[in-house]
N, C-alpha and C positions, 0 to 999 in steps of 0.2 A: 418572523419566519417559522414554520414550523419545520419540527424533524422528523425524516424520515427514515426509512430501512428498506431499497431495492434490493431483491435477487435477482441476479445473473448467473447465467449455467453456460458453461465453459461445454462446449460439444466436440471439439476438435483442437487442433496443435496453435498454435498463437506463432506469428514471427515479432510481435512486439509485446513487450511485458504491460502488464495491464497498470493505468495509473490516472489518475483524476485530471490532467490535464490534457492527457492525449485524448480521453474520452469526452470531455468539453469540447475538444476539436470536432469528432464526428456530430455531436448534436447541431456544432455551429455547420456544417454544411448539409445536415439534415436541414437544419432552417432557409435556406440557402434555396437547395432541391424543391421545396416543398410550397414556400411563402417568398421566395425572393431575396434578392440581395439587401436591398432597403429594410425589410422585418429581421434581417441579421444586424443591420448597422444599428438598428432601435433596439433589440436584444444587448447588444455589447453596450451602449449607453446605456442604459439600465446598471449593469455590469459594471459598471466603472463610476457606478457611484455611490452614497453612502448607505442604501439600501437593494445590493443587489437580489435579481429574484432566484439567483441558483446556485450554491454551491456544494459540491457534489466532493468527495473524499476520495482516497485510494480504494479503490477493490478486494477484499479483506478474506480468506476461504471462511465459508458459513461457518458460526459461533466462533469465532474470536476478533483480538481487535489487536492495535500494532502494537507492538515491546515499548513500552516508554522508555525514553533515553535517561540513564539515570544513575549520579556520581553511585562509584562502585561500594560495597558495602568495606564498614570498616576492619581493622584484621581481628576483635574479639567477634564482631558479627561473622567474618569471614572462620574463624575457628569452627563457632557456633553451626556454620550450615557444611561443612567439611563432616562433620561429625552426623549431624543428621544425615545428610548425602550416605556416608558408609553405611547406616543403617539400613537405610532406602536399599544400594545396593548389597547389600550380604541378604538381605529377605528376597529380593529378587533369584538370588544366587542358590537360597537353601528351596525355592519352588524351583526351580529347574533341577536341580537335584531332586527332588522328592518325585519329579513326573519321569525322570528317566530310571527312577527305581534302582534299588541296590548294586544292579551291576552298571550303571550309565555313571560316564560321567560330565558335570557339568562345566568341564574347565579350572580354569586357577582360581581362588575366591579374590572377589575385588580387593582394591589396594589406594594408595596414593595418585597413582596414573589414572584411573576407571573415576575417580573421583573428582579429579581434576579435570576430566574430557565431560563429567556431565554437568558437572556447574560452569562448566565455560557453553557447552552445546547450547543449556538454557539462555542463560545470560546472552548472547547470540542471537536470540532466535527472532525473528521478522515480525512473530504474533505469538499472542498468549490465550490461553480459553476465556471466553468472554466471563465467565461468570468464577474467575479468577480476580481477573480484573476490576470486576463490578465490586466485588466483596471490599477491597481495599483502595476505594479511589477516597476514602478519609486519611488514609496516613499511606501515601504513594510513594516507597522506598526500597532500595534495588536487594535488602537483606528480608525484606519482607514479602516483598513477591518472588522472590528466589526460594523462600522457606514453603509458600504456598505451592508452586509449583510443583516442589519433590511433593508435597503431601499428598496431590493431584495423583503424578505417578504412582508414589506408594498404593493409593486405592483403585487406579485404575491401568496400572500396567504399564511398563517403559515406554518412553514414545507419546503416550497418548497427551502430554501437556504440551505438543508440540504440532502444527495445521500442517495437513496434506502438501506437498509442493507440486511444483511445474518440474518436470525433469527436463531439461537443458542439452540438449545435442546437438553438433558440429552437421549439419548436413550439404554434400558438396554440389554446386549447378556448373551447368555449362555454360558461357556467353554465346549468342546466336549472333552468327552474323544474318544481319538483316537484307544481303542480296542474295544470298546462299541457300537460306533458311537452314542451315543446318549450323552443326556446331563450328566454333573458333580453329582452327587447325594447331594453333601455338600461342600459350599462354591464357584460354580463355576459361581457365577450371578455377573456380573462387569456393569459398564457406561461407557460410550465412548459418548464424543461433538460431533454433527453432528450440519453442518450447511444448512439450505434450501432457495434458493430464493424467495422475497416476489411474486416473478410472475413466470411463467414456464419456461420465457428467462430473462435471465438476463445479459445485456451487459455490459461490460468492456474496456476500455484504457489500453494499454499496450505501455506505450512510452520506445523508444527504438534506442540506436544511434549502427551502423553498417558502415564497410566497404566492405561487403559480396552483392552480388549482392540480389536485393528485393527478386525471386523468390526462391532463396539458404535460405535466412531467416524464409522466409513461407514454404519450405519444410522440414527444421528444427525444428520447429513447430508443425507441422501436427507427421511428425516422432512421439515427443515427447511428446503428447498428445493423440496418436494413440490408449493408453490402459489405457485410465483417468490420471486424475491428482490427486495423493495424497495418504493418507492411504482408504483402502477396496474400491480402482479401480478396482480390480478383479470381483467384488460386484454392480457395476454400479454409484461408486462414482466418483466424480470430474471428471465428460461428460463435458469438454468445446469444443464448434466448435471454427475454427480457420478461421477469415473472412477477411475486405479487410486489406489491407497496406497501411496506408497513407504517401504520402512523402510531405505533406504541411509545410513550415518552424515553426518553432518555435517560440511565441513567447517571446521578450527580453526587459527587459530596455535599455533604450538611454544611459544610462551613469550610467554600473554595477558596483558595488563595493562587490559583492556577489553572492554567488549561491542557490540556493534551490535546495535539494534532490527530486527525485522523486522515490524514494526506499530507502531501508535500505542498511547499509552499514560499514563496516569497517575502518577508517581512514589509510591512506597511509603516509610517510613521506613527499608525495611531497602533498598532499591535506592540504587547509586555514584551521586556528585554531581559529581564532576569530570568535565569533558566538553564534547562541541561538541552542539546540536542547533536544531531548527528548533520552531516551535509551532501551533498548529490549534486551532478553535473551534468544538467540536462540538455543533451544534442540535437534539438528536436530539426524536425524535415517539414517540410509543406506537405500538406493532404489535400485529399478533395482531385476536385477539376483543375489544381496548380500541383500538384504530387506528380504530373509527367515532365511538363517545360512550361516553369512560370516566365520568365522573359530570356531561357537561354538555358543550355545543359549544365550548366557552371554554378547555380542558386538554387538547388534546392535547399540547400540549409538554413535554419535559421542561427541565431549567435547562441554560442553556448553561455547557461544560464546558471547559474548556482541556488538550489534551492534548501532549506531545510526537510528533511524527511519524516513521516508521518513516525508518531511517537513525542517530539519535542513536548516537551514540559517546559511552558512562562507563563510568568505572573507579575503583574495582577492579572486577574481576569476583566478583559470592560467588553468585547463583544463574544457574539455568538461563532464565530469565526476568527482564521488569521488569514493574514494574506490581501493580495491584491489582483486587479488586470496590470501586465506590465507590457508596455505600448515599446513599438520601434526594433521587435525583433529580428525583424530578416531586413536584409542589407538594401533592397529592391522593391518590393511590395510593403512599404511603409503602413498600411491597414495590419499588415497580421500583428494580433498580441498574442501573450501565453495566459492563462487564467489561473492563475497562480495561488489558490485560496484552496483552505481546508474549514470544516467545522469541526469542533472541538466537544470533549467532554469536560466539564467542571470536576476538580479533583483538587484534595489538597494536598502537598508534596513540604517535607518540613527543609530538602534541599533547598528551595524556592523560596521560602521566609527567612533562610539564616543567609541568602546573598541578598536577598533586600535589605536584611539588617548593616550589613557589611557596607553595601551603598549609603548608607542614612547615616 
C-alpha cells in the first residue's frame, strides 16, 4: 500500500468530532450513492481482508501528528525538565516585561504552579508539531519530547507547540411537533455540542495508506463528503473541502521496534501487544439512508465499542497498519461493521523493548 497525506479544510461548525471511522462511514455510502449497494459489499470484502485497499487515520490540524501515549518520564528526568520548564518561563516573563517598558508591569514571575500547569498542558496535548515528532521517532520517550517541546516554545512563543482546536459550545434546539410545525409547548428545549473553528478555514492531515489509484481515493472522498460530514449535515454542518493528495514518503525510525497509531483502533489478533496507550468508547449511530428509521425509532445505535486512541505505541512492528473491520455492530442491521484500523508510523520507543524484555 502506499502512503498518503489528504487535506481537508474545516469551512464551518462540525456537530460531530472528526475521526477515521466515522469518515470510513461516509465514503461507504458515498459507494453506495454512486456504484450501488453490491460495489459497497465488494469494497468491505476487500476490507476485511489481509490486504485491505484503504485505510485512512484520524484528522490531525495541518503540521502535526497525535501525542504518543507514553510511561511518564522518571523523577530525575522529571527534576531535569521542571527546571528547564522555569527557564522557558522566566524568558517568557523578562520579554513581557521589556515590551511593557519600565513602568508596565508583567505580573508575578513564574513559580512552581506556572510550571506545573505547563508541563502537564504539554503532556496533555491531543498533538504535537510534526517535525517535533519526526526528529525523535529513533528514541520515542515521554522526557524527551517533553524537553523538545519547551525548546519549540522557547524559540517560537508560548502556545505555538500546541495545534489550533475546535472550540466546543452548548447550543440549545427546540423539539418540533410535527402536527403543529411549531415548537413543543412543555419539555421540548434540549442541548446538543457543536463544534466551531477558531478561524473560518481550518486545515487538516488526513494520513492514509491505499492500494487504489490516488484519483479513485479522492473521488471517494469528495462522494463521501458531498453532503457534510456528521450529525445535522443536512443543516450546513461538518462542510469539509477535499484538497490535494500527497504521496511524499513517510517518515520512520532507522531501527523500529514499534508503531504509533495514527487513529483509533480496534486490536486485531495479528497486531503487537506490548505497549503504552490510552482508550475511548465509541457510541456510534447509523448514517446514510438508515440515520432517520432503520427498522423502527428505537435502533439507531450501534453497540458501544472500545477502541484504542490514535497515539498508541506497540511492538513489534509486522504490518503497515493496526486494526481491523469489526462485524455485528448494531443489534438489527446485521451488515453494518465499524472499520476499525489506523496506519502507523515506525518508531523506536526504548518503553516497548524493556516490556518485551519483561515478557521473554
Amino acid at each position: 500500500m502506499t502512503p498518503y497525506r489528504l487535506r481537508l479544510t474545516l469551512l464551518g461548525p462540525l456537530g460531530t468530532g472528526l475521526s477515521g471511522d466515522t469518515l470510513f462511514g461516509h465514503l461507504c455510502w458515498g459507494i453506495v450513492y454512486h456504484e450501488g449497494r453490491a460495489a459497497l459489499e465488494d469494497f468491505l470484502a476487500r476490507m476485511a481482508s489481509a490486504q485491505p485497499p484503504l485505510v485512512i487515520g484520524d484528522p490531525v490540524p495541518a503540521g502535526f501528528l497525535p501525542n504518543p501515549a507514553l510511561p511518564p518520564p522518571t523523577l530525575k528526568e522529571r527534576e531535569d525538565l521542571e527546571k528547564l520548564c522555569l527557564e522557558v518561563l522566566q524568558e517568557e516573563h523578562s520579554r513581557r516585561q521589556e515590551s511593557l517598558g519600565a513602568g508596565g508591569l508583567a505580573g508575578s514571575p513564574p513559580g512552581p504552579p506556572e510550571v506545573h500547569d505547563r508541563l502537564k498542558r504539554l503532556a496533555k496535548a491531543p498533538w504535537v508539531p510534526r517535525e517535533v515528532l519526526v526528529a525523535h521517532l529513533d528514541d520515542l520517550r515521554a522526557a524527551v519530547l517533553l524537553e523538545a517541546l519547551l525548546q519549540w516554545e522557547r524559540r517560537f512563543g508560548p502556545g505555538s507547540a500546541e495545534a489550533p482546536r475546535l472550540r466546543a459550545r452548548t447550543v440549545m434546539h427546540n423539539t418540533i411537533n410535527r402536527f403543529t410545525q411549531h415548537p413543543s409547548a412543555d419539555g421540548g428545549l434540549f442541548a446538543l455540542r457543536e463544534y466551531f473553528p477558531p478561524t473560518p478555514r481550518m486545515d487538516f492531515d488526513l494520513y492514509l495508506l491505499s492500494s487504489l489509484p490516488a484519483g479513485r481515493i479522492v473521488e471517494l472522498f469528495r462522494w463521501g463528503l458531498a453532503g457534510g460530514y456528521g450529525r445535522d449535515a443536512a443543516t450546513g454542518r461538518g462542510n469539509l473541502a477535499v484538497g490535494e493528495l500527497d504521496e511524499s514518503p513517510w517518515p520512520a525510525a532507522s531501527q523500529p521496534n514499534a508503531v504509533l497509531a495514527l487513529g483509533t483502533f480496534s486490536p486485531s489478533s495479528d497486531d503487537p501487544a506490548a505497549g503504552t496507550w490510552r482508550l475511548t468508547v465509541r457510541l456510534g449511530k447509523l448514517g446514510g439512508a438508515w440515520a432517520g428509521d432503520p427498522e423502527g425509532p428505537d435502533h439507531p445505535f450501534k453497540y458501544p465499542l472500545t477502541l484504542l486512541c490514535a497515539g498508541a505505541v506497540l511492538g513489534p512492528p509486522r504490518r503497515a497498519y493496526l486494526g481491523r473491520i469489526v462485524p455485528g455492530v448494531h443489534p438489527i442491521r446485521r451488515e453494518v461493521v465499524t472499520c476499525a484500523m489506523a496506519p502507523v508510523l515506525s518508531v523506536r520507543c526504548p518503553a516497548v523493548e524493556a516490556v518485551q524484555q519483561e515478557a521473554n
